[in-house]
C-alpha positions in Angstrom: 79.3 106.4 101.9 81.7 106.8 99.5 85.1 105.1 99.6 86.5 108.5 98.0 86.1 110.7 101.3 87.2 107.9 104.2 90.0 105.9 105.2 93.4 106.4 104.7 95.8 108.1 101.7 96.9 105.5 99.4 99.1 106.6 96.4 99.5 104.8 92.6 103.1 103.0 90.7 103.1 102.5 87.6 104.2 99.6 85.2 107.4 101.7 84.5 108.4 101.9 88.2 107.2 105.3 88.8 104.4 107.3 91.0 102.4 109.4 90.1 103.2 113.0 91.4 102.0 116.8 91.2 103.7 119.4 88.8 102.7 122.2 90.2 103.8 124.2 87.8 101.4 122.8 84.9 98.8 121.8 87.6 99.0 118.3 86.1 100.0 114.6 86.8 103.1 113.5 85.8 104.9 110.1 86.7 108.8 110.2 88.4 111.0 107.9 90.1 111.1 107.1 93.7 113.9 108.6 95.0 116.0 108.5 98.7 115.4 112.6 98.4 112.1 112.4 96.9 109.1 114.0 98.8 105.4 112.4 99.5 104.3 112.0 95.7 101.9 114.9 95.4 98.6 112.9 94.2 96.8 110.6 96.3 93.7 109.6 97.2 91.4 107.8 100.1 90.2 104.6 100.3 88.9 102.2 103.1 90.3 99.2 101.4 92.3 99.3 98.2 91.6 95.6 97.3 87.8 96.4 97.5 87.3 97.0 94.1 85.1 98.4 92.6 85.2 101.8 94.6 85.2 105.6 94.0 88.1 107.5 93.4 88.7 111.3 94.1 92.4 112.2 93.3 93.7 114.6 96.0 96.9 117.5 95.3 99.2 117.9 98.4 99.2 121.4 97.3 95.9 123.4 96.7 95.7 124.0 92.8 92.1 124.7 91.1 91.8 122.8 88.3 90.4 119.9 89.5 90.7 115.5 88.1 88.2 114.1 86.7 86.2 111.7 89.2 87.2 108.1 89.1 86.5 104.6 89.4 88.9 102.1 90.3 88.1 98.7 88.5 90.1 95.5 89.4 91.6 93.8 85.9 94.2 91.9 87.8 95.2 90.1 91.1 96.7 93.2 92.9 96.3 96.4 90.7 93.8 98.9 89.8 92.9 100.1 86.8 91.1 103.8 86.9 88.1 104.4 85.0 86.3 108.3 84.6 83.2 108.4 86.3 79.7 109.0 84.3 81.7 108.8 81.1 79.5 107.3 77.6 82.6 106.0 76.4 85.1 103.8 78.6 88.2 105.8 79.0 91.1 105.2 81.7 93.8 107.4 83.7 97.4 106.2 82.0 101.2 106.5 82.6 103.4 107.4 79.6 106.9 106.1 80.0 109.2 109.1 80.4 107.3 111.2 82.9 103.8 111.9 81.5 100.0 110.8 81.9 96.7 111.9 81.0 93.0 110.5 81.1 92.9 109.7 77.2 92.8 105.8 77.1 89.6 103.7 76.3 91.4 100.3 77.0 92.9 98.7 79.8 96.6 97.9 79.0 99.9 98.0 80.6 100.1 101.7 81.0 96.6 101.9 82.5 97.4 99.3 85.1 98.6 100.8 89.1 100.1 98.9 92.1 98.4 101.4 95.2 100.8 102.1 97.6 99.9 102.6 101.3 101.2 104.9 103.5 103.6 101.9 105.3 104.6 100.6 102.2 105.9 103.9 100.3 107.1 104.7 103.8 109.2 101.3 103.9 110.4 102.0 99.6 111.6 105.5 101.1 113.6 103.6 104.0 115.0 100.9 101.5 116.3 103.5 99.3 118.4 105.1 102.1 121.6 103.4 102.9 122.0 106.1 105.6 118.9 104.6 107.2 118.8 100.9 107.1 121.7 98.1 105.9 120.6 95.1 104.1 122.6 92.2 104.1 122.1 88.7 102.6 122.0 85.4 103.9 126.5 85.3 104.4 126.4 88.4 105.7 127.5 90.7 102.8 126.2 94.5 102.3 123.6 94.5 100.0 122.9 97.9 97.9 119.7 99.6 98.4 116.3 98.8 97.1 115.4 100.2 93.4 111.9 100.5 92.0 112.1 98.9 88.9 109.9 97.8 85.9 106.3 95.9 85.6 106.1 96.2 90.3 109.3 95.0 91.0 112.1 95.7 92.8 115.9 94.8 93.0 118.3 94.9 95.6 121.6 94.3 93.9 121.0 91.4 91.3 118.1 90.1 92.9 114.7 91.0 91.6 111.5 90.2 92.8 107.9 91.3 92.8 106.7 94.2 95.0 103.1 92.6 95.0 104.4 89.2 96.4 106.4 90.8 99.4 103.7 93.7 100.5 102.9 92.5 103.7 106.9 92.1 104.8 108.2 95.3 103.2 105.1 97.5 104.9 106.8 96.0 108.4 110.2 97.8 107.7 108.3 101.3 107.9 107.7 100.4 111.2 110.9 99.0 112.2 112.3 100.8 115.3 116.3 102.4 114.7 118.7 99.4 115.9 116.2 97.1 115.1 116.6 93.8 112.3 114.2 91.7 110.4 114.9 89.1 108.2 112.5 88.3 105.4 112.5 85.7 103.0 112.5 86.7 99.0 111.2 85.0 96.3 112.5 85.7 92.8 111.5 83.1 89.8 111.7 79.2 91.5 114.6 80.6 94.5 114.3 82.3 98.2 116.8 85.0 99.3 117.0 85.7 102.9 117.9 88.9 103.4 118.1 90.8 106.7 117.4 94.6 107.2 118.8 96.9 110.0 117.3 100.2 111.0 120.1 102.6 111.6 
């Protein structure tokens, strides 16, 4: 069965820190920033298992347009992200994010801008939460008020000067989407050869 109809909605961030969304308006993909207001992305697909590369991928629109994506493949290039391939095609060519907001299906090689990080639902779920001071507090290891969580370039993150990769810290971050209101965790951050303890409280 095809890994394109089953399992659960997974969505795609790009090397400039951005997912991949719906214009509705043009009926076409375009990249934005995660944002504390920001909806669901528009575009996503299914998947059993994202890491089970290679697999099938149908891109889905939150809202019912006609013209329809291309089928894909996704095809593994590096420990961690996805790189996604047309389907059937002679010629290789790949989906790709163009810094400042656009993408289209006109690469035939894999580099930085055809690369994705695929979200799951708990983990954009937990970036939403991080990005909202109004519903969880982070503080570091003395105690102090961190700021909230920005997407930033190449999968990483930063929460004040700290910055660390998304892909190293998947597992702990996907927990805060689950974290009850009142409830703490503390997680343990690595950024270049240092750890940062930092603990997060669901308001």
């Amino acid at each position: 069965m095809s890994h394109s109809m089953t399992g659960s909605r997974h969505w795609l961030l790009d090397v400039f820190g951005e997912v991949l969304d719906l214009d509705p308006f043009r009926d076409d993909i375009y990249c934005r920033k995660l944002s504390a207001a920001a909806h669901y992305p528009g575009i996503f697909f299914f998947t059993e298992d994202s890491r089970a590369v290679p697999y099938d991928v149908d891109l889905r629109k939150a809202i019912s347009l006609p013209a329809p994506f291309p089928p894909l493949r996704a095809v593994s290039d590096e420990a961690g992200l996805i790189s996604l391939e047309i389907r059937d095609e002679e010629s290789p060519c790949y989906l790709r994010s163009i810094q400042n907001g656009g993408a289209d299906f006109q690469a035939n090689a894999i580099n930085a801008w055809e690369r994705f990080y695929v979200l799951s639902e708990r983990m954009l779920h937990a970036l939403l939460i991080l990005a909202q001071p109004q519903l969880l507090s982070i503080a570091n290891a003395m105690g102090e008020a961190q700021p909230p969580l920005q997407v930033e370039w190449n999968y990483c993150a930063s929460i004040g000067g700290l910055v660390f990769s998304l892909r190293d810290h998947t597992e702990a971050l996907e927990d805060i989407a689950s974290l009850p209101p009142g409830a703490s965790t503390t997680i343990d951050i690595r950024s270049g050869d240092q750890t940062h303890t930092l603990t997060f409280t669901r308001r």
